[in-house]
C-alpha positions as CSV (number, residue, x, y, z in Angstrom):
1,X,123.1,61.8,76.2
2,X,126.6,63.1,77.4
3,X,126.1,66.3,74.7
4,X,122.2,67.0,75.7
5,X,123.8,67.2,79.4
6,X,126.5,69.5,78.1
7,X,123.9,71.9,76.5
8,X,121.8,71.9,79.5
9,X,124.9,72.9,81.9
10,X,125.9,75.9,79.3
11,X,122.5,76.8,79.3
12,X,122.4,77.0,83.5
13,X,125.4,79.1,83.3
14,X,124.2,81.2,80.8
15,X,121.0,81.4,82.7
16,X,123.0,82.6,85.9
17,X,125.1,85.1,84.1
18,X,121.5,86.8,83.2
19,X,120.4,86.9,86.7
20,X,123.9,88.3,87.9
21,X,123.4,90.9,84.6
22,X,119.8,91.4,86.4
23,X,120.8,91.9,89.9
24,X,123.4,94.5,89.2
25,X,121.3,96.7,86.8
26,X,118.2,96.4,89.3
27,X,120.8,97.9,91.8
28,X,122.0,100.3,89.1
29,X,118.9,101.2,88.9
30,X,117.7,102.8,91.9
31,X,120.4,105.9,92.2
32,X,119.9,109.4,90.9
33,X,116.1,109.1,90.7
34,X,114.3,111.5,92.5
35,X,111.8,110.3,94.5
36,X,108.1,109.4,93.9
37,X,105.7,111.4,95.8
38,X,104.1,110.7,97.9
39,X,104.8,107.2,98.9
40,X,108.6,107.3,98.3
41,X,109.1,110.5,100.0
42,X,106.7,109.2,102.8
43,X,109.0,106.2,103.5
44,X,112.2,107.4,102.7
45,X,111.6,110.4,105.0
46,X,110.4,108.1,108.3
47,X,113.8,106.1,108.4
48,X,115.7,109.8,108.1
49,X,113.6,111.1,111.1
50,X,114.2,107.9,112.9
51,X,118.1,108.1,112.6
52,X,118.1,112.0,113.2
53,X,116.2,111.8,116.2
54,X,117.2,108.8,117.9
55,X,113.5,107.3,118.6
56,X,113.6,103.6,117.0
57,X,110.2,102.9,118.9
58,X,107.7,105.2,117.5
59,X,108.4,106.4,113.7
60,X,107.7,110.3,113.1
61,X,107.0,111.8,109.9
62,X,107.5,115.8,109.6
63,X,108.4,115.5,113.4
64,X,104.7,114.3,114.6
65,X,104.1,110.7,115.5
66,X,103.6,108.5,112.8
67,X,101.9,104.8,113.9
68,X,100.1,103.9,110.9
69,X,102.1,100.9,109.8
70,X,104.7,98.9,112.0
71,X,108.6,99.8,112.0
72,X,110.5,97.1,110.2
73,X,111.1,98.5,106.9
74,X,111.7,101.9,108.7
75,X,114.5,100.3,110.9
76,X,115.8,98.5,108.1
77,X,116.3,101.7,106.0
78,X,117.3,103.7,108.9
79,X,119.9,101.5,108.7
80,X,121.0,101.4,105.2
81,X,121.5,105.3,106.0
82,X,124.1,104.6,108.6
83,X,125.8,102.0,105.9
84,X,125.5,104.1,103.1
85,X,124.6,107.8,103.7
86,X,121.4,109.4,103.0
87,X,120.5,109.3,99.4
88,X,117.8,107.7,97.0
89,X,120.3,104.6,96.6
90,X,120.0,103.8,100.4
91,X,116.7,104.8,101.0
92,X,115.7,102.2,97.8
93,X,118.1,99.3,98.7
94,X,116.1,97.6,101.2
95,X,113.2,97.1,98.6
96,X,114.8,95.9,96.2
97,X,117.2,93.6,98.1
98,X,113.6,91.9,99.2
99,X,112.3,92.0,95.3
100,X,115.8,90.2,94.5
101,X,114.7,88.0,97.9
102,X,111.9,86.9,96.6
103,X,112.7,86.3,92.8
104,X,114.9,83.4,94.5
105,X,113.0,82.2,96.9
106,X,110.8,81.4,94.1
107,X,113.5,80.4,92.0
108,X,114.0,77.5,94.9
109,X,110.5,76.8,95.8
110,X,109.8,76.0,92.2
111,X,112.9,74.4,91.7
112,X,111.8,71.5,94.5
113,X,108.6,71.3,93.4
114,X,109.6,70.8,89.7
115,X,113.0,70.4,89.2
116,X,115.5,73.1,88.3
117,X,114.2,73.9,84.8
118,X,110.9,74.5,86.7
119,X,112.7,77.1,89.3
120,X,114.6,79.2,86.8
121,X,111.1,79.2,84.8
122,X,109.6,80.7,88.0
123,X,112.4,83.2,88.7
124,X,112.6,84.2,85.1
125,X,108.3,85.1,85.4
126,X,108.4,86.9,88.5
127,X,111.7,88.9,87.5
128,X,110.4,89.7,84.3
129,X,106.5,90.9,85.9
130,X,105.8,94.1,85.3
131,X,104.2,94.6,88.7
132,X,107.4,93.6,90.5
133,X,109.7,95.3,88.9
134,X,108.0,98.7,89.4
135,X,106.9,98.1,92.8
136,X,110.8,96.6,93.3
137,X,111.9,99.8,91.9
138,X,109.8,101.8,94.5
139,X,109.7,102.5,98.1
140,X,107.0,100.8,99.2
141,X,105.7,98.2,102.3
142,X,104.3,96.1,99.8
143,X,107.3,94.9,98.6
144,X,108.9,94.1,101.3
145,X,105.8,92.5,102.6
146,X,105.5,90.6,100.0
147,X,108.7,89.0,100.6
148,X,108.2,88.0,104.0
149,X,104.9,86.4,102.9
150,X,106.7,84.3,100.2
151,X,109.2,83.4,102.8
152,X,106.3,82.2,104.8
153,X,104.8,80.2,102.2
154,X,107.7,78.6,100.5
155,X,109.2,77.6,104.1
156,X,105.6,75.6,104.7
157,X,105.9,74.1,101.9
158,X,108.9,73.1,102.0
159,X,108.0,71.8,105.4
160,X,105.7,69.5,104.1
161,X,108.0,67.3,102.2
162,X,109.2,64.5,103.7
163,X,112.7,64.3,105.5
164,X,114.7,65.9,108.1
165,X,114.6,69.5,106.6
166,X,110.8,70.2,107.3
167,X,111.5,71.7,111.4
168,X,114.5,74.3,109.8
169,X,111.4,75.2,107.1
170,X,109.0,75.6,109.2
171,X,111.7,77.9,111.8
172,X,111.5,80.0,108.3
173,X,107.7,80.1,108.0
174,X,107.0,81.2,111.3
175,X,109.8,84.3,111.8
176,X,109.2,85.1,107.9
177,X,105.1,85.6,108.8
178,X,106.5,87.6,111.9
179,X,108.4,90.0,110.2
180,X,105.3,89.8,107.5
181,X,103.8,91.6,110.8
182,X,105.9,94.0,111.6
183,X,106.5,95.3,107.9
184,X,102.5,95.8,107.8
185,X,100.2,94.3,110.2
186,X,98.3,91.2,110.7
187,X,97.2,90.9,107.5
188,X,101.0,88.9,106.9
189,X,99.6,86.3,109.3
190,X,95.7,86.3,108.3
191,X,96.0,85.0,104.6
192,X,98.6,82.2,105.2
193,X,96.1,80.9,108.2
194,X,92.9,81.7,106.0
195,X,94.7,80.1,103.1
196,X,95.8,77.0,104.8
197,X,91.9,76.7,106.2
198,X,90.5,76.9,103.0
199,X,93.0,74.5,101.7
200,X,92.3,71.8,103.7
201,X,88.8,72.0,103.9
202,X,88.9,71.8,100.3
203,X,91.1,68.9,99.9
204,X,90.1,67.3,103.3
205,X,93.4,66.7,104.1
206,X,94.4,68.2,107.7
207,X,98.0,66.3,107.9
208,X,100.0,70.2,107.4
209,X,98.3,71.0,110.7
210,X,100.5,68.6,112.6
211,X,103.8,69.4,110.7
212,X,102.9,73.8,112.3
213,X,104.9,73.0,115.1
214,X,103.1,75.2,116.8
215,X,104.7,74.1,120.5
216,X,107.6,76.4,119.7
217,X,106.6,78.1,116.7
218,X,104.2,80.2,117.9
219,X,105.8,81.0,121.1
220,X,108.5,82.3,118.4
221,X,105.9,84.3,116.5
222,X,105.1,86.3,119.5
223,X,108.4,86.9,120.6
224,X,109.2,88.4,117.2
225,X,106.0,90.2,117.2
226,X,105.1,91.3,120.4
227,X,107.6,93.5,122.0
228,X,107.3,96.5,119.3
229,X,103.5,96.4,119.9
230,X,103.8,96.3,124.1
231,X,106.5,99.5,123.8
232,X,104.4,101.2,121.3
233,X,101.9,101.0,124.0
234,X,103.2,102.0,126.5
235,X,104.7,105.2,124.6
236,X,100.9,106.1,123.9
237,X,98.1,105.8,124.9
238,X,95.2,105.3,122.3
239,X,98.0,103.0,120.3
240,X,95.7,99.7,120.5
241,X,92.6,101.8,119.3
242,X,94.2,103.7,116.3
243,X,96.9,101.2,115.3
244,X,94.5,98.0,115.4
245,X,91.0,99.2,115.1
246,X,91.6,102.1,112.8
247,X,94.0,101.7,110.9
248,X,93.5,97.5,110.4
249,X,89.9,97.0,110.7
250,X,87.9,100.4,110.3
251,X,90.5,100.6,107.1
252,X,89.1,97.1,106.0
253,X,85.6,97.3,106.7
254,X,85.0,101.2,106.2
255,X,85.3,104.0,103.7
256,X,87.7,105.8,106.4
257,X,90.4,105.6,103.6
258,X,89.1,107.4,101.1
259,X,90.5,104.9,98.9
260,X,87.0,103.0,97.1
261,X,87.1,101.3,94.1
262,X,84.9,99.3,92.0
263,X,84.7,95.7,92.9
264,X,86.4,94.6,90.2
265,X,89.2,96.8,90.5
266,X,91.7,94.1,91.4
267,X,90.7,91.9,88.3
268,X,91.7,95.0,86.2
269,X,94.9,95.5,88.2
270,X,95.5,91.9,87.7
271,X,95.3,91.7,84.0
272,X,97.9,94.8,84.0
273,X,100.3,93.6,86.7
274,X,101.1,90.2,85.0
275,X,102.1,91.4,81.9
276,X,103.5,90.1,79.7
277,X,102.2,86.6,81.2
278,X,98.8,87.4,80.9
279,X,97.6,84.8,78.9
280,X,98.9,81.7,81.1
281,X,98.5,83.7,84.3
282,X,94.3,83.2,83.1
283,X,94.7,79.9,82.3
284,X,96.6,79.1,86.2
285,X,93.2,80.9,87.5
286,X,91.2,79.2,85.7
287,X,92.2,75.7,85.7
288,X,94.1,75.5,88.8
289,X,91.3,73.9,90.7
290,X,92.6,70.6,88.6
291,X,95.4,70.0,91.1
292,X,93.1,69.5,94.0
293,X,94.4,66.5,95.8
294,X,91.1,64.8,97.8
295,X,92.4,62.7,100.4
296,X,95.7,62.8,99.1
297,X,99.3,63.7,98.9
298,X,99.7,67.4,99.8
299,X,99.0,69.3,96.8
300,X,101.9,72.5,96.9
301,X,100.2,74.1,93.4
302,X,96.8,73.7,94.3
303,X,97.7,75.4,97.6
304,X,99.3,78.4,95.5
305,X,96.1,78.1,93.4
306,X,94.2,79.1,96.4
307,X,96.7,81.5,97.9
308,X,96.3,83.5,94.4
309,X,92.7,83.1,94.3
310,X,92.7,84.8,98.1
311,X,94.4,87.5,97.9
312,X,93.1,89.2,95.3
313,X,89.5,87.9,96.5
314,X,90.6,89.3,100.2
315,X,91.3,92.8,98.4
316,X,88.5,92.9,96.4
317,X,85.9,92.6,99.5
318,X,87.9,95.7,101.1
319,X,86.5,99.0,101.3
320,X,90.0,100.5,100.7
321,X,91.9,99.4,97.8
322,X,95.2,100.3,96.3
323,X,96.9,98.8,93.2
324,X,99.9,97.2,95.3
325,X,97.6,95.1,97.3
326,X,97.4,91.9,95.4
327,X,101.2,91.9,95.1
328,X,102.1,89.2,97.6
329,X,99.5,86.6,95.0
330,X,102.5,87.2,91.9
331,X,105.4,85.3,93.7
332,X,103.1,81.8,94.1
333,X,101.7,82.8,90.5
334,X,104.6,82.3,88.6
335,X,105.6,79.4,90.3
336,X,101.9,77.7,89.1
337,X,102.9,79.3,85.6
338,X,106.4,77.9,85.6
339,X,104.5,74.5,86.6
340,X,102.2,74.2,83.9
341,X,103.0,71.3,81.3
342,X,105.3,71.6,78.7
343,X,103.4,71.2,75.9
344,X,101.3,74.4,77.3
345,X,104.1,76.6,78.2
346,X,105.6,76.2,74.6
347,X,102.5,77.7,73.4
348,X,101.7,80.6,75.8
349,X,105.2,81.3,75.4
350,X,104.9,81.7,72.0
351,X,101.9,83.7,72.1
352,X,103.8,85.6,74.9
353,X,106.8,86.4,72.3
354,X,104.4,87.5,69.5
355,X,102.4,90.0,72.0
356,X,106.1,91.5,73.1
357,X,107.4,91.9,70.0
358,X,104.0,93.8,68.8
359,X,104.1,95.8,72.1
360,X,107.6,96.3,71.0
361,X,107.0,97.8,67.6
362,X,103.8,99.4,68.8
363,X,105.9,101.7,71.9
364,X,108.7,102.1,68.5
365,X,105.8,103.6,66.6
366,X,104.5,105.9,69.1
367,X,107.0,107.3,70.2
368,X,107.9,108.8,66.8
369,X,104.2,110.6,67.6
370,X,104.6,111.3,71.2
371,X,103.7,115.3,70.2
372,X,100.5,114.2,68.5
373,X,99.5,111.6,71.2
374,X,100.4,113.7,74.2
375,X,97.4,115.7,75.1
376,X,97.7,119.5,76.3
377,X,98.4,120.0,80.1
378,X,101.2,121.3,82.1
379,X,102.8,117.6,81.9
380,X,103.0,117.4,78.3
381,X,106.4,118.7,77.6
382,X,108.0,116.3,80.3
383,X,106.4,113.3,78.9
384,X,108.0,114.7,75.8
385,X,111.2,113.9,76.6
386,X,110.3,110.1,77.0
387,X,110.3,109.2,73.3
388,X,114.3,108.6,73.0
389,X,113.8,106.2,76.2
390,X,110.5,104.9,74.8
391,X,112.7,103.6,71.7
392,X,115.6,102.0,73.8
393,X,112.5,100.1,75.5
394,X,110.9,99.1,72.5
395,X,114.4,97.8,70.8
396,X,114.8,95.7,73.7
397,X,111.2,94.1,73.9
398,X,111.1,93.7,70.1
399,X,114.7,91.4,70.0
400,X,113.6,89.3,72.9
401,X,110.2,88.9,71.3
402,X,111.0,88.2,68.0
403,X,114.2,85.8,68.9
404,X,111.5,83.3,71.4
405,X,109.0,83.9,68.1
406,X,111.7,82.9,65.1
407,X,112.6,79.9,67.9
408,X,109.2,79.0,68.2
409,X,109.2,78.7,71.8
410,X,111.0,74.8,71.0
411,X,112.4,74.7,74.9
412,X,109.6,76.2,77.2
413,X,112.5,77.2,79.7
414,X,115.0,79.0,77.5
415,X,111.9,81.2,75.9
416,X,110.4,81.9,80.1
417,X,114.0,83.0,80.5
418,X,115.0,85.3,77.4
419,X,111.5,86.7,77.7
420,X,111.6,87.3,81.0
421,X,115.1,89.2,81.1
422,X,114.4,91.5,77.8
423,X,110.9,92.6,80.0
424,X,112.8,93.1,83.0
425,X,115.6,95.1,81.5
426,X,112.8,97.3,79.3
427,X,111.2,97.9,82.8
428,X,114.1,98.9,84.6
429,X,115.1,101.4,81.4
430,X,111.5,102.9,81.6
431,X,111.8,103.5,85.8
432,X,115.2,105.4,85.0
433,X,113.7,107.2,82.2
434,X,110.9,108.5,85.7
435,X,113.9,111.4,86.0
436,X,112.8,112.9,83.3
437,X,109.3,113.2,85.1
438,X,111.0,114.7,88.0
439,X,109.4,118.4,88.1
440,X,105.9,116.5,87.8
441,X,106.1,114.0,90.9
442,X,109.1,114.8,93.4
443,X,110.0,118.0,95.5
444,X,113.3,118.0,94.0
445,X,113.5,121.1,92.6
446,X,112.2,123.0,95.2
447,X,114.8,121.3,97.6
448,X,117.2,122.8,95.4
449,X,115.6,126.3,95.1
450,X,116.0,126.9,98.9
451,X,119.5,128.8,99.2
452,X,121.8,126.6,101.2
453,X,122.5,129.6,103.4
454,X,118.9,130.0,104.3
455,X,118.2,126.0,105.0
456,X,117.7,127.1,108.9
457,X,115.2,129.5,108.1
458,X,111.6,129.1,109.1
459,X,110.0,126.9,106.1
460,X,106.0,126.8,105.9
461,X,103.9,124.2,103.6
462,X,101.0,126.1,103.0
463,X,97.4,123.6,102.3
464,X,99.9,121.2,100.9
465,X,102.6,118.7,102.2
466,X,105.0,117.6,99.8
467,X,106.6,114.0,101.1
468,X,110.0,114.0,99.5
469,X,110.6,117.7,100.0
470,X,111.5,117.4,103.1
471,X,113.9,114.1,102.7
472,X,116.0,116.5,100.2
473,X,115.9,119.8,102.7
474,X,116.5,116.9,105.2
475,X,114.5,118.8,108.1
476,X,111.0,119.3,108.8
477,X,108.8,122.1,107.5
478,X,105.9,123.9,109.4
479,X,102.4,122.9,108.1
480,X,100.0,125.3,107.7
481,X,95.8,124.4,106.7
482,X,96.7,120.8,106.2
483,X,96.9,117.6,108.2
484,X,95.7,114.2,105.7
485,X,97.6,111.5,107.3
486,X,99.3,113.6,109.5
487,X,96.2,114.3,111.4
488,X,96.7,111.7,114.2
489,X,99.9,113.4,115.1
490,X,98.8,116.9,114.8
491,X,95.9,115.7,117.4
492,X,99.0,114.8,119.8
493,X,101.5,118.2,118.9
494,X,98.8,120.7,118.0
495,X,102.0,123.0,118.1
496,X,102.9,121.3,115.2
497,X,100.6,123.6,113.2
498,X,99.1,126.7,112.0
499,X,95.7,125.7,111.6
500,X,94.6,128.4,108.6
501,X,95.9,130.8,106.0
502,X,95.1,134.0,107.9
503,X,96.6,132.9,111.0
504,X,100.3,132.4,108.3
505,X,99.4,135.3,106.6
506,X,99.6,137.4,110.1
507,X,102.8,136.1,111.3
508,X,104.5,136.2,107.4
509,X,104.1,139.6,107.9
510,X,106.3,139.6,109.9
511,X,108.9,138.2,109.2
512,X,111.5,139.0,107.2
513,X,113.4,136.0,106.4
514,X,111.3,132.7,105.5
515,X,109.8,130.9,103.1
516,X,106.6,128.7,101.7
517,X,105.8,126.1,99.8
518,X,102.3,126.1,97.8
519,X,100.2,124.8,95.2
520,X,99.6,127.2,92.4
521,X,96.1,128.0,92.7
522,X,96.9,129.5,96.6
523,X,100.3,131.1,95.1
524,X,97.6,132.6,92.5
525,X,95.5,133.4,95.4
526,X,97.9,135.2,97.5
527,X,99.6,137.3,94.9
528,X,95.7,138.8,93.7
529,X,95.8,139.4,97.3
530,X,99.1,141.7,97.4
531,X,101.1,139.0,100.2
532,X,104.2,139.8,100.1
533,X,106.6,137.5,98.3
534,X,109.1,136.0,95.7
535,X,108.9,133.2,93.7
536,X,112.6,131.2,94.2
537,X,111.5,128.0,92.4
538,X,108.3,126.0,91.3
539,X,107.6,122.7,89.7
540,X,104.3,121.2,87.6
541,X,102.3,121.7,91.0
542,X,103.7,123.9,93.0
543,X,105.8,127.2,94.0
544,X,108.4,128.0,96.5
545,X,108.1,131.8,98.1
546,X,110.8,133.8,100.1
547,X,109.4,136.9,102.4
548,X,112.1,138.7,101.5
């Protein structure tokens, strides 16, 4: 007995040296990457505005007002800037501090559901997901969202265990869903009230009602939530009719977004996101129904079941869908997977290790044929260059796969674990292998065309707007036959503008000291049409023009 409780403490502390080997290449991680266009550039950009400029109440992007999504994260990176500096480091740090947030909130919730094996089982799933480590790698609301939602969850459920804890839970439940609210909206509030509806008119059991504490919980929620929303509106004056109705329920209900998908997108996104725990993340779906508890204790994985179940559901019925969207359902997932018997973990596990170590010597394989697999196109030679980090990727999925397979999966936790670490340290390898792809996705390189001399000078985007091109120039550029998503502040600063190419063309004339940025087919445009100019730098997409 003592030496089985010896090998289970090494184990723990071998366990925690992974996760502190996790957490500091996660962090490693996110320097020296250019930034993602255009959702990184987007939200790395907002905070920089918001520190430059001084206005902490309504966001701006490119100088215009920006209100389609709360502040939060904004403030929150605004202020990694004044701790850090502006750079891709600081303007990534507040993600994935709440990706390593929610890895151990889940570590603890499924730790006091199922005992400790159970929570570094869940940790170990989640870390290792390929959904959340790209999206943990990436500026995005999502994943910060997604955080405050587990933090919801997990402190109402922890609230529903007997003891003295359950009001300090519940504090955490109701400012978690607030912040939920002001990273992205009332959708952080909807799904935990929908789920806990559905919940117990499934299992008829109403008891978590009376453990809300609503008497001073809500109260709490609105003063969290409120005050941003009541400025906001005061500072303009259709904010209630864009903010709520257009951009929450018109987005919803309505192809406004431009975003459609099939209706079973999300199942698609779903098989892809849980990776490499595909197999028992099916059999969670479909058996969790199982752990239904009719009148009842209160069942914490049949809740999860549902919350899963509703999210991606909740998606699916949307008229606007985007691959991140079912991200808050993977946190309560893995806990359900980590929760599953034994005897069945062994053998997903196992099947688990055999499919990693084939995807393993499958990526080794390929990228020994990158040139015969990459088709022609202007990307081709960039995604070249992957097939040296392609290997290092494979080599690590192929040990971890093969040492859980030549184990045979005999201890269900210490498999979870070593395949969970060697899939999050392949994913991290391949997101710092993305600077290779650099000239394809970020304005990089046409930050650094601009002569440092000439950064004052006036700067046009011409039927385009790149979103990190401005983070690296760190100032705004004119816009020119565009608007997108900058529309609603172009309809406040029509200054902001030049509303077509002739109007630009007119007053590049001139000039004689400025510069454009351009996709191709209007730099191929202008030049048959004798405008004056000098290519200074391009990328895949587009080109960067002096007058002079």
């Amino acid at each position: 007995m003592s030496q089985t409780i010896d090998v289970k403490v090494r184990e723990h502390w071998l366990y925690g040296g992974l996760a502190v080997l996790l957490v500091v290449v996660w962090l490693a991680a996110l320097a020296n990457r250019p930034l993602f266009n255009p959702d990184e550039g987007r939200y790395a950009e907002i905070p920089r505005e918001m520190l430059s400029g001084g206005d902490w109440v309504i966001p701006h992007l490119n100088g215009l007002d920006y209100i389609e999504k709360p502040p939060l994260q904004y403030w929150a990176t605004a202020s990694m800037y004044r701790l850090f500096g502006v750079s891709e480091f600081s303007a990534r740090l507040y993600t994935a501090l709440t990706a390593l947030g929610t890895v151990a909130l889940i570590g603890l919730l499924g730790a006091r559901i199922g005992g400790r094996e159970t929570g570094w089982r869940a940790a170990a799933v989640l870390a290792g997901m390929i959904m959340v480590i790209v999206l943990g790698q990436l500026i995005t609301l999502d994943m910060s969202l997604t955080f405050y939602m587990t933090a919801s969850f997990t402190g109402f459920l922890l609230a529903q265990r007997p003891g003295d804890g359950a009001p300090k839970w519940m504090l955490l439940a109701w400012i978690a869903a607030a912040l939920g609210v002001l990273t992205k909206g009332l959708v952080a509030a909807a799904i935990p009230a929908a789920v806990l509806v559905i919940y117990s008119l499934c299992s008829r059991d109403f008891a978590p009602w009376s453990r809300l504490r609503l008497s001073w919980g809500l109260p709490l929620f609105l003063v969290i939530v409120v005050p941003w929303h009541w400025l906001a509106s005061l500072r303009l004056d259709d904010f209630l009719q864009f903010f709520f109705v257009h951009e929450h329920f018109a987005r919803y209900l309505t192809k406004v977004a431009d975003r459609e998908e099939p209706w079973w997108f999300f199942g698609m996104v779903f098989l892809i996101g849980t990776v490499p725990w595909t197999v028992p993340a099916l059999r969670v779906i479909f058996s969790g129904w199982r752990d239904r508890a009719l009148k009842g204790p209160f069942s914490p994985t049949f809740f999860l079941w549902i919350w899963v179940l509703f999210v991606c559901v909740f998606f699916s019925l949307s008229d606007s869908k985007l691959m991140p969207y079912i991200l808050p359902a993977m946190p309560a997932l893995a806990v359900l997977i980590a929760a599953l018997p034994t005897a069945t973990l062994k053998r997903d596990f196992l099947i688990t290790a055999v499919v990693t170590a084939a995807v393993g010597l499958g990526l080794g394989v390929a990228s020994f044929y990158l040139p015969a697999l990459v088709p022609e196109s202007p990307n081709r030679p960039y995604f070249l260059t992957l097939a040296k980090p392609l290997r290092e990727v494979a080599a690590l999925l192929l040990v971890s796969g093969v040492f859980v397979w030549v184990q045979g999966a005999r201890d269900a936790t210490r498999a979870g674990v070593f395949l969970g670490v060697g899939w999050c340290l392949a994913g991290l390898l391949l997101m710092r292998a993305a600077t290779l792809l650099a000239p394809i996705y970020s304005g990089i390189d046409l930050a650094k065309a601009l002569p440092p001399a000439d950064r004052d000078a006036p700067l046009y985007s011409v039927r385009t707007y790149d979103q990190s091109l401005t983070f690296y120039l760190q100032r705004t550029v004119m816009l020119v036959g565009y608007r997108g998503e900058l529309d609603y502040g172009l309809r406040r600063a029509p200054n902001g503008e030049i509303a077509d190419a002739d109007e630009f063309l007119r007053l590049w004339d001139s000039q004689t000291r400025a510069y454009a940025v351009m996709d191709k087919r209007t730099f191929n445009n202008f030049k048959e049409r004798g405008v004056p100019m000098r290519t200074v730098g391009q990328n895949v997409g587009q080109v960067m023009v002096a007058r002079r």
